[in-house]
C-alpha positions in Angstrom: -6.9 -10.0 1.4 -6.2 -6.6 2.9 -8.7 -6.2 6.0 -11.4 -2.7 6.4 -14.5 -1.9 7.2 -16.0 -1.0 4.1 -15.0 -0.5 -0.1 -14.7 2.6 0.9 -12.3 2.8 3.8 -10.1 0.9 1.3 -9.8 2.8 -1.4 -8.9 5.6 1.2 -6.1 3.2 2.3 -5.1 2.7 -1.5 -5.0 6.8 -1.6 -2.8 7.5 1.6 -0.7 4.5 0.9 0.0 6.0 -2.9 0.6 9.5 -1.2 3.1 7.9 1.5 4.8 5.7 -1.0 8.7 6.9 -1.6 8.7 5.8 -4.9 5.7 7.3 -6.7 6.0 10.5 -7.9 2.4 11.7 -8.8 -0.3 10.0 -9.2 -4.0 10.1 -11.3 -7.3 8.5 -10.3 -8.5 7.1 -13.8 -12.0 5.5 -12.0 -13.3 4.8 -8.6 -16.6 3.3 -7.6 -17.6 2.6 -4.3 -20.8 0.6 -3.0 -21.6 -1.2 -0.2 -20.0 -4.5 -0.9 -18.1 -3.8 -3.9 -15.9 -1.7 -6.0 -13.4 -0.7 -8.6 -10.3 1.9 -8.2 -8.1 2.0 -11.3 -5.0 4.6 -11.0 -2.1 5.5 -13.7 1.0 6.4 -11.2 4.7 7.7 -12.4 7.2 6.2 -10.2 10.3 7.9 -9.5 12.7 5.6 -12.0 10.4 7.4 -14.4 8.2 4.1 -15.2 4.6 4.2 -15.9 2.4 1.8 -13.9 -1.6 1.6 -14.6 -3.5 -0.6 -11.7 -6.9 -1.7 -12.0 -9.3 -4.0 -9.8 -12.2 -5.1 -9.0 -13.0 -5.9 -5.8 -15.3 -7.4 -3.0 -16.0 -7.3 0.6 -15.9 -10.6 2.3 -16.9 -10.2 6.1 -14.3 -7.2 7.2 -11.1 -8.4 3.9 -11.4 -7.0 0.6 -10.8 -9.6 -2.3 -9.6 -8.8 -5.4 -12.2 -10.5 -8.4 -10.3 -8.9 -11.1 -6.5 -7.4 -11.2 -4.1 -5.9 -14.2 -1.3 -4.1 -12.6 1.0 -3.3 -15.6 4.5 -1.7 -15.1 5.9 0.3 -18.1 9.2 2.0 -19.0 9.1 5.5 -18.8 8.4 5.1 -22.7 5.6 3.0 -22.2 6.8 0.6 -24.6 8.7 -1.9 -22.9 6.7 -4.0 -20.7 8.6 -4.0 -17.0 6.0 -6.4 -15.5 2.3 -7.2 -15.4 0.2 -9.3 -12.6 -3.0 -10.0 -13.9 -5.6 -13.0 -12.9 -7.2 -13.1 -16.5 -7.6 -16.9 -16.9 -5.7 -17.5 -20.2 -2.8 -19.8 -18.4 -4.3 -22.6 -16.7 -0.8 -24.6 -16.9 0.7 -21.8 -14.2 0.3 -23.3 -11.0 -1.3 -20.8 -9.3 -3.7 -20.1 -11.9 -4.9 -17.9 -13.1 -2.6 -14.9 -11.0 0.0 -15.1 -13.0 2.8 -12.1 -14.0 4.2 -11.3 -17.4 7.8 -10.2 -16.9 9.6 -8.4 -19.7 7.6 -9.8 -22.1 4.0 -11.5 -22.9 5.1 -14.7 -23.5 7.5 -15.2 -20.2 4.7 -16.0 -17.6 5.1 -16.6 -13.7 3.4 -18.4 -11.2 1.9 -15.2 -8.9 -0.1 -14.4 -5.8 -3.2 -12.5 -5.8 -2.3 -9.2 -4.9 -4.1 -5.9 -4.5 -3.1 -2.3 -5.4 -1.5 -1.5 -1.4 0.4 -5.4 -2.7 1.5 -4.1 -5.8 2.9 -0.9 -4.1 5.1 -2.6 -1.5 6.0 -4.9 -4.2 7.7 -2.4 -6.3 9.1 -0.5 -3.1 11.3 -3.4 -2.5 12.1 -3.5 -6.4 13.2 -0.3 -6.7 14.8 0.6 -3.5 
């Protein structure tokens, strides 16, 4: 859970925190929604390996934390054919223990136990991979 004020004041952190980032090279908001207790932010970003990552969630405002309802952060090649890794909370692994956030790594069939994470999570996360 990330805490702010508002949906909004979050996805501004998502936005400065993708602008900050060493690692990402540009970056393109695909949808953003904003309302008073809710919202959605889905980005495509090219980091500077070259690899394509697409991050989606859904999100709500509990008190002053933001809670991700639904994730799919999915990490690419630079070909965008080899899957890298993808955190995701779809509930289609109920044998993980930490079901359902999960991550795919390498490919779909080689599933992890996972945290729930958020987009300014999934940034720090591949920071420390990369660097």
């Amino acid at each position: 859970m990330t805490v702010t004020r508002s949906p909004q004041s979050y996805i501004d952190t998502i936005k400065s925190t993708l602008n900050s980032s060493p690692i990402i090279q540009e970056w393109t908001i695909v949808d953003q929604k904003s309302f008073s207790d809710r919202g959605h932010f889905q980005v495509r970003f090219l980091l500077s390996t070259g690899d394509f990552v697409e991050a989606s969630e859904f999100f709500v405002l509990r008190d002053t934390s933001i809670e991700q309802h639904r994730y799919r952060y999915q990490w690419m090649d630079s070909t965008k054919t080899q899957l890298k890794r993808r955190w995701d909370n779809a509930p289609h692994f109920p044998e993980v223990p930490t079901f359902p956030h999960h991550v795919h790594v390498g490919q779909e069939d080689q599933v992890f136990p996972s945290i729930m994470m958020g987009i300014i999570d999934l940034i720090s996360t591949l920071e420390q991979l990369i660097l």
